[in-house]
N, C-alpha and C positions, 0 to 999 in steps of 0.2 A: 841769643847766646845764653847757657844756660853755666852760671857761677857756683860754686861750691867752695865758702869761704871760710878759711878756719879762725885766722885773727887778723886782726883790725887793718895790720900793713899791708893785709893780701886784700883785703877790701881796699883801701885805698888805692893799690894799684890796679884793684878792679874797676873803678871811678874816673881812675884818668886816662884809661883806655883811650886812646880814641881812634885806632882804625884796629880790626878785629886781628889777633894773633895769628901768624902760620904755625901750625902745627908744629914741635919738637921731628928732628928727623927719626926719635926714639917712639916714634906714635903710633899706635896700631892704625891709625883715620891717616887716610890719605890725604892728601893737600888737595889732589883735584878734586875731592869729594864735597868741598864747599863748607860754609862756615854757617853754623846756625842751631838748631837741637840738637844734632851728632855730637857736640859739643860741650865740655864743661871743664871747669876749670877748679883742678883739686891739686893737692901733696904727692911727688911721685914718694912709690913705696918705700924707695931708699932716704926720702926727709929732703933730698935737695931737688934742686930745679921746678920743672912744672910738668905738668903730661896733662894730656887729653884723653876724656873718654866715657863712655857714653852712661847718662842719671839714670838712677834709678831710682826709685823711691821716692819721698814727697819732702820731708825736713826744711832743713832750711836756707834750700837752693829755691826752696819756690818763692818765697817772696823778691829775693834778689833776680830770679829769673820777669817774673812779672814787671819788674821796673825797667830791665834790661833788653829784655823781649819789646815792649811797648814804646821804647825812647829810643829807641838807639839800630836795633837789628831791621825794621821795616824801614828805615831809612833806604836800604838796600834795594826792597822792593824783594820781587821772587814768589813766584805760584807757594811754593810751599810756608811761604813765612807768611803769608794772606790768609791762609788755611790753618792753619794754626791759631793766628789771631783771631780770624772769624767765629772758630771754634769760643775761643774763650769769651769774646763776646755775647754769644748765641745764649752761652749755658752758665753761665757765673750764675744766677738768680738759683741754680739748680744744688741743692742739701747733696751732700755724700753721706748715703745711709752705713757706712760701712765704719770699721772701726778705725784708730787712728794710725795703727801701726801698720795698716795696708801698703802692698808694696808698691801697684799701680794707681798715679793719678784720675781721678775722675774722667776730666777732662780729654786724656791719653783713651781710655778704653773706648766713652763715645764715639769718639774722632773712629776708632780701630773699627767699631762696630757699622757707621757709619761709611767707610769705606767700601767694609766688607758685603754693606748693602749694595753699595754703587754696583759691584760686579757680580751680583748674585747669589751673594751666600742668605741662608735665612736658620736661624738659631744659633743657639750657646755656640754647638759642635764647631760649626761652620766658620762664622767668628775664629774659635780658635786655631783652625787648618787657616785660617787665613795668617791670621796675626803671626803663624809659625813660618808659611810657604811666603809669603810675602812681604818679607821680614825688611828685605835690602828697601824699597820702596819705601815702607813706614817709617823705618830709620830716617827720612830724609826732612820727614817730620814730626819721628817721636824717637825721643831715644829709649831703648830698651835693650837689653842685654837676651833675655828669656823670655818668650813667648808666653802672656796669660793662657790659662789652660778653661776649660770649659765649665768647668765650676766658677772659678771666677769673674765671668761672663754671666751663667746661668747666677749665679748669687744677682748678682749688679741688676738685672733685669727683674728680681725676683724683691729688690729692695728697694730699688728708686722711688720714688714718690710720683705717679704717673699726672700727676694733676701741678707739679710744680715742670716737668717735661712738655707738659702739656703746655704752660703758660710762655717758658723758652721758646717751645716753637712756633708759636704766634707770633712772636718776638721776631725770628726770624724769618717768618712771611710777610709781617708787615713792612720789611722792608723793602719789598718789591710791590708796597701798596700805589704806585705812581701810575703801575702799569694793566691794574687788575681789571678793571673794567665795572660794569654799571650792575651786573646779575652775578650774585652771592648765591647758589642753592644749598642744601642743609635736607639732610637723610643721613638714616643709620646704615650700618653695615655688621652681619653677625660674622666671626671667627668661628666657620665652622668646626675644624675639629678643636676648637681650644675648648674641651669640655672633659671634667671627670668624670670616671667610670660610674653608666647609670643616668649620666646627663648630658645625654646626647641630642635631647630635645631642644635643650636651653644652651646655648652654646653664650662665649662671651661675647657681647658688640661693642660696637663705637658708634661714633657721630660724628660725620667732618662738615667742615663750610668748604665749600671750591667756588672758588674764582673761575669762573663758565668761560671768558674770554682769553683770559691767561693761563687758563686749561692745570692754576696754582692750588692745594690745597690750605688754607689759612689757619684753620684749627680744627683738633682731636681731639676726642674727649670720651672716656671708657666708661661705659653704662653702670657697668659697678654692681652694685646694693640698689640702685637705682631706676625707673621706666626709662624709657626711650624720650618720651616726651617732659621729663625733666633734665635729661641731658642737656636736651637741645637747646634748653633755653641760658644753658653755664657755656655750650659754645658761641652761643649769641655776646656773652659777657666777655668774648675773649678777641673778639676784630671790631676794627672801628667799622660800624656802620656808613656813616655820614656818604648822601649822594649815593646809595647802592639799594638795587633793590633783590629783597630777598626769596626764594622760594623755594617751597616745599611741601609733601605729599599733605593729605585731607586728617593725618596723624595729629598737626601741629596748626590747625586751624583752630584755634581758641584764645581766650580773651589775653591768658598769661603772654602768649608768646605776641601779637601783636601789640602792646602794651610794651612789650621789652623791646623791639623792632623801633617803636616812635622813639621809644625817649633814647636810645643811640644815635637817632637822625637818619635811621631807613627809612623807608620806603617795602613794601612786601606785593608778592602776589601768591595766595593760599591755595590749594586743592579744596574745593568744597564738594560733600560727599552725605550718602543717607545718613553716617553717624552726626553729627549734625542737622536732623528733620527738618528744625523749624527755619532757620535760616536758608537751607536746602528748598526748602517749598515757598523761601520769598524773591529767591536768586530766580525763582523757575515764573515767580506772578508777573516779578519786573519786567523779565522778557516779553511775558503776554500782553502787560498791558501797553505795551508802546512797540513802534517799529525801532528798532535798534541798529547805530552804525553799524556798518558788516565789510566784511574784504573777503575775498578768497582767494586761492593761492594752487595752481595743480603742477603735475611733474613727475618726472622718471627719475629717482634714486636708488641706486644700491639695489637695482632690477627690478625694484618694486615701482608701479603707477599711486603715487598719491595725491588726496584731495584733501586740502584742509580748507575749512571756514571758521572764520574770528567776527565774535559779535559782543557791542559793548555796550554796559547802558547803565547809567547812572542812579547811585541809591539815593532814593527819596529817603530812609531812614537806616542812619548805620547801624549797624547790627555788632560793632565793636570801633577800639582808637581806631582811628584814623581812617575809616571804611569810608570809600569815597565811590567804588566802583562797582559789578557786575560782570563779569566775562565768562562766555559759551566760546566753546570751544569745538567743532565738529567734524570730525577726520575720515578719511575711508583710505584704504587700499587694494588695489587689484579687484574692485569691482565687489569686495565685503559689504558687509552691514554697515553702517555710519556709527561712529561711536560719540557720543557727546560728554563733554565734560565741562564743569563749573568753575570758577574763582572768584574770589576775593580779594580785590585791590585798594591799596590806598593811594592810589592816583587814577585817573581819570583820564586814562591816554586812549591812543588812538585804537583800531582793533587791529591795524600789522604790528607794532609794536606789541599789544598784548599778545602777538601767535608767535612772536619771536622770542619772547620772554620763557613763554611753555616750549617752547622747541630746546632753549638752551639751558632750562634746568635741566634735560636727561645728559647733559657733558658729567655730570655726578657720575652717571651709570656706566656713562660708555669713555672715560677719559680719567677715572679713578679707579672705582670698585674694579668693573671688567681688568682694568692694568694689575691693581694690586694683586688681583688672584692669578692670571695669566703670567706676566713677569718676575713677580714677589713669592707664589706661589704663597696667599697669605691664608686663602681657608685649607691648604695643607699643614699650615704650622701648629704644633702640636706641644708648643707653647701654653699652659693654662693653670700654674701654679701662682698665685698671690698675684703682683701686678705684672708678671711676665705679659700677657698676653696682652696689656694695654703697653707698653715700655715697646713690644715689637712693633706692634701697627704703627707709634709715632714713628718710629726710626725708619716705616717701609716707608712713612709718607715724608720724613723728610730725602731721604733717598729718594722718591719718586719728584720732589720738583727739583732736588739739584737737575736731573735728566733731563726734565723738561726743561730749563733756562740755559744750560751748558751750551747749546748749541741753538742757532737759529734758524738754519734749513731744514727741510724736511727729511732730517736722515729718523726713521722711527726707534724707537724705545731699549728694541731690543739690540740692535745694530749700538747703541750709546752703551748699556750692559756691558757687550760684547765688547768693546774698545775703553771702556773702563780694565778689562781683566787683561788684554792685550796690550795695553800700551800704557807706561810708570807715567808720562808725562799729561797724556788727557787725564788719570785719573787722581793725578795732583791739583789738575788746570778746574775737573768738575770739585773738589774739597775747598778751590779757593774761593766758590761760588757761596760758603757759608761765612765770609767775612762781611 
């Protein structure tokens, strides 16, 4: 319930409330229309009585809202008041770079923008056609009179601090850390058109961590000023390791990142490749010098015949923290050439477990990246002034695992999309997923 208090006796009788007002029958808000953001409590223009009707602005109904919203309104319960609150949880750690006399809440425009991902939109534009065309819906959890317009969108994006976004949404993937499972993989991804005229080559990337079994992405992080292979080790700084083992391409096999891996209390298993020689030509002796555990594994997938072979075998001398192992890798399909490939472990498991480790790093590829471009349409975003282009990818990827947890059957991705834009109450039901 959101207050707007002028002196002290209307505070007080905002205090002793204690079952929520019906509306004045002189109210533009219907009664059936429920009690909650739609709501606030100000001076009718004539000086007497009371009226309802919908905040705008920030002043200082938010503090009294925040005491009131958090003690008193979830008492109720209700998809939309979970969504709200979740919201404010999520993103409080999150600066407003904007100035003070802004008319929309922080907190409001995420939620809008976040929505508008749920059902498909992607940019400033879109955003705004949302917040405008789907105005009755957000009411139900943000009060607004006037639809933000696309500048103010496009600003918000263009200002946020993408590395304190960043740390939010950790924030709120780790709290689905109960359910993630054992394999963390870690790979970049470029934003192909977010590039200025002339730099078409370089376009902007990111780095996320996914949760391979919870099919979750846990943290983002926009390459910046920065390689690739320094990114990855501030996304490493941003989920708890412990009990999880991590993987990723032959980019990120070096001392820094395994080093950052032990002391969170991972576990890892590396891509080992020629940029790496010398190690590369001890992974290849080990194998020769001894017979090594081995499994193999064949079968018809996705109308391909495949053949993989897993072999593992213990380092006589680690070659960095916590190196414990050796793993070859050896695949064919439909009767090709055999392709082999190397890693580095710091555990010493078996060789089906090491072939199921490298099978379920590529869920990054085909259960992210693939989604984000196909669903999100993220390397058409066009998106790439100041932290725009990193502020969109967090919001595709927090939109991309509301989707994926909303629901538990196999209905797929885009079907979820689609019933976000069709139906007010699933895509209140996936918003209350960020509480």
């Amino acid at each position: 319930m959101l207050f707007i208090v002028e002196k002290s006796a209307e505070l007080q009788f905002a205090k002793n409330l204690s079952t929520p007002p019906n509306p004045p029958p002189h109210s533009p808000v219907k009664p059936e229309s429920g009690y909650g953001l739609e709501y606030c409590y100000q001076k009718k223009p004539q000086g007497a009585g009371l009226s309802f009707a919908p905040l705008e602005g920030r002043g200082i109904a938010y503090g009294i809202w925040l005491h009131f919203f958090t003690n008193r309104i979830l008492e109720d319960g209700g998809p939309f008041k979970e969504a709200a609150m979740g919201l404010s949880n999520c993103f409080d750690g999150v600066i407003d770079p904007r100035a003070s006399n802004c008319r929309y809440r922080l907190g409001d425009l995420i939620l809008m923008m976040v929505a508008a991902s749920l059902c498909g939109a992607s940019g400033a534009t879109e955003f705004a056609l949302f917040a405008r065309e789907r105005k009755q819906v957000l009411n139900r959890i943000i009060a607004y009179d006037h639809p933000p317009s696309h500048d103010t969108f496009s600003r918000l994006l263009r200002l946020l601090e993408p590395q304190a976004f960043d740390r939010a949404f950790a924030g709120f993937a780790a709290a689905f850390a109960h359910a993630l499972g054992a394999v963390v993989a870690i790979d970049g991804k470029a934003l192909k058109r977010a590039f200025d005229a002339g730099h078409q080559a370089s376009p902007a990337m990111t780095v996320s961590a996914f949760a391979c079994q919870a099919r979750l992405c846990l943290g983002c992080r926009a390459v910046g000023g920065e390689n690739e292979v320094e990114t990855a080790l501030k996304v490493v700084e941003l989920i708890d390791l412990a009990g999880k083992t991590i993987t990723a391409d032959a980019l990120h096999c070096h001392h820094r990142m395994a080093r950052a891996i032990r002391q969170r209390g991972g576990d890892y298993m590396l891509a080992l490749k020629g940029n790496r020689r010398s190690w590369f030509n001890q992974a290849k002796a080990a194998f020769a010098a001894t017979t090594p555990a081995a499994t193999e594994t064949s079968g018809k997938a996705h109308g391909r015949n495949e053949w993989r072979k897993a072999e593992v075998v213990a380092a006589t001398t680690p070659v960095m923290d916590g190196h414990a192992a050796f793993a070859r890798i050896t695949s064919a399909r439909d009767g090709a050439k055999p392709v082999t490939r190397y890693y580095l472990m710091s555990l010493p498991i078996d060789p089906r477990q090491a072939l199921d480790i490298t099978r379920q790093h590529w869920q990054i590829e085909n259960n992210l990246h693939w989604m984000l471009d196909v669903h999100f349409d993220e390397d058409q975003s066009r998106a790439r002034k100041d932290h725009a282009p990193a502020n969109t990818a967090i919001l595709n990827r927090i939109a991309r695992n509301i989707l994926q947890i909303v629901e538990t059957g196999k209905v797929p991705i885009s079907h979820r999309i689609r019933k976000c834009s069709w139906n007010d109450d699933y895509l209140i039901g996936a918003l209350a997923h960020m509480r």
